[in-house]
DRENDO-1510 file (C-alpha; in Angstrom, 1 decimal, always signed):
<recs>
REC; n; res; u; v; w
REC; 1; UNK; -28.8; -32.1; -4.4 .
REC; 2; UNK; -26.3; -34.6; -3.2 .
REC; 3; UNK; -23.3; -36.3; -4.8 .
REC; 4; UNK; -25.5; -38.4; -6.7 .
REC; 5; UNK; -27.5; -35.5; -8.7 .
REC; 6; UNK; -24.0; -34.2; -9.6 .
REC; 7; UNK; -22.6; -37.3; -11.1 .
REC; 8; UNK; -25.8; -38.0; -12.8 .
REC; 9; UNK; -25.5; -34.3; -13.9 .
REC; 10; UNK; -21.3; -34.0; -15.1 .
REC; 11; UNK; -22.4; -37.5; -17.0 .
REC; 12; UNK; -25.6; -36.0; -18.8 .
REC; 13; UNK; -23.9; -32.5; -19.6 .
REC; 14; UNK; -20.6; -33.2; -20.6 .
REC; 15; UNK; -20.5; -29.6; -22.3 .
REC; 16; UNK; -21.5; -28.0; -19.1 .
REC; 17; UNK; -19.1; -24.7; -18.5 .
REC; 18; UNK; -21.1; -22.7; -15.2 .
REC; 19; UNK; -22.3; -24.2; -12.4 .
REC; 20; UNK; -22.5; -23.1; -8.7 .
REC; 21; UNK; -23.1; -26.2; -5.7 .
REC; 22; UNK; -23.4; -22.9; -3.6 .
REC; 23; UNK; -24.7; -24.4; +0.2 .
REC; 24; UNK; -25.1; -27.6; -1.0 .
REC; 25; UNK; -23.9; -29.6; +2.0 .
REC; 26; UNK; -24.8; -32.9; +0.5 .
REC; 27; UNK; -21.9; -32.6; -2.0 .
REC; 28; UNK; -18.1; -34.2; -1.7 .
REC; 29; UNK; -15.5; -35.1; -3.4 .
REC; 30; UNK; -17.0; -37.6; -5.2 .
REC; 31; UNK; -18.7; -34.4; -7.2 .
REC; 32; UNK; -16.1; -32.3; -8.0 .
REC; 33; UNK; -14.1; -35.9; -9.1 .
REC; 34; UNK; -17.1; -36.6; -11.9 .
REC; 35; UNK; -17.3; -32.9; -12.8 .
REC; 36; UNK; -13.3; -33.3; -13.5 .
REC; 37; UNK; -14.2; -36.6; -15.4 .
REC; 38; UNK; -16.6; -35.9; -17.8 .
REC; 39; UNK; -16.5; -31.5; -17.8 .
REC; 40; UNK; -13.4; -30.6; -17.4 .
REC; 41; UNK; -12.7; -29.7; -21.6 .
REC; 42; UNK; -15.6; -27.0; -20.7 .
REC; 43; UNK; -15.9; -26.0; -17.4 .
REC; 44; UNK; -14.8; -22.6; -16.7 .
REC; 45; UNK; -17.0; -21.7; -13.6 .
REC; 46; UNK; -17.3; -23.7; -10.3 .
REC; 47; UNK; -18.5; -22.0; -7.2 .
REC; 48; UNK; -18.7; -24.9; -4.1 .
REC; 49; UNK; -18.8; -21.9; -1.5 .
REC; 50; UNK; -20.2; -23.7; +1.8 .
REC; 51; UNK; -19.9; -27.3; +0.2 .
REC; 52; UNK; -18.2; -28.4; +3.6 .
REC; 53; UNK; -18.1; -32.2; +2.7 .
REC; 54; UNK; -15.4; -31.0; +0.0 .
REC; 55; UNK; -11.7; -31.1; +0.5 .
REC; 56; UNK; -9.8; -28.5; -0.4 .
REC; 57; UNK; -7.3; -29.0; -3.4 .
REC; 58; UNK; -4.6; -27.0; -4.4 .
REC; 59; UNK; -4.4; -24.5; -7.0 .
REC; 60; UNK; -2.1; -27.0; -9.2 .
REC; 61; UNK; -4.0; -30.0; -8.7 .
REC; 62; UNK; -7.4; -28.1; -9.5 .
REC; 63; UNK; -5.8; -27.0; -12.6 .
REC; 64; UNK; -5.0; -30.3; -13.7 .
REC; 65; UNK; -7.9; -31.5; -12.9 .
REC; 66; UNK; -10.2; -28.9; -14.5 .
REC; 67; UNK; -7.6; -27.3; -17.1 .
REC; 68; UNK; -10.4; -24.7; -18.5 .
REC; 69; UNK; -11.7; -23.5; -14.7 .
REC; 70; UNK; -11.2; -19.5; -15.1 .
REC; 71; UNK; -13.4; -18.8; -11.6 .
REC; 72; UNK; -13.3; -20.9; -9.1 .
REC; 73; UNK; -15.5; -19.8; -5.6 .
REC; 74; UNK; -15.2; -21.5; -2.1 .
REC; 75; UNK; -15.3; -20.0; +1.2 .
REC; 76; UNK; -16.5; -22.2; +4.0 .
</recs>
């Protein structure tokens, strides 16, 4: 899956609250931004461990971004 499946994905499942990107080298940025844009009131789960085309954020600006995120997983 690349950036594109993800967008398409955060658009058609607005009420998504788990997913995992887990090795998915295709994904950026440009995910995790359409995830926060049309998941973030349910989204509770995100796990982007070895997604290396993503940057990494900071605790506050993750939380603003994706207010409801209890578990959060990256390690590169």
């Amino acid at each position: 899956m690349t950036d594109a499946g993800v967008v398409a994905l955060a658009a058609g499942c607005p009420g998504l609250q788990l997913l995992s990107l887990h090795g998915l080298r295709g994904v950026t940025d440009r995910a995790v931004d359409a995830l926060a844009a049309h998941c973030a009131p349910s989204l509770t789960a995100l796990d982007l461990s070895g997604c290396l085309g993503v940057a990494r954020r900071g605790r506050a600006e993750l939380r603003a971004a994706l207010p409801r995120l209890t578990c959060f997983v990256v390690h590169r």
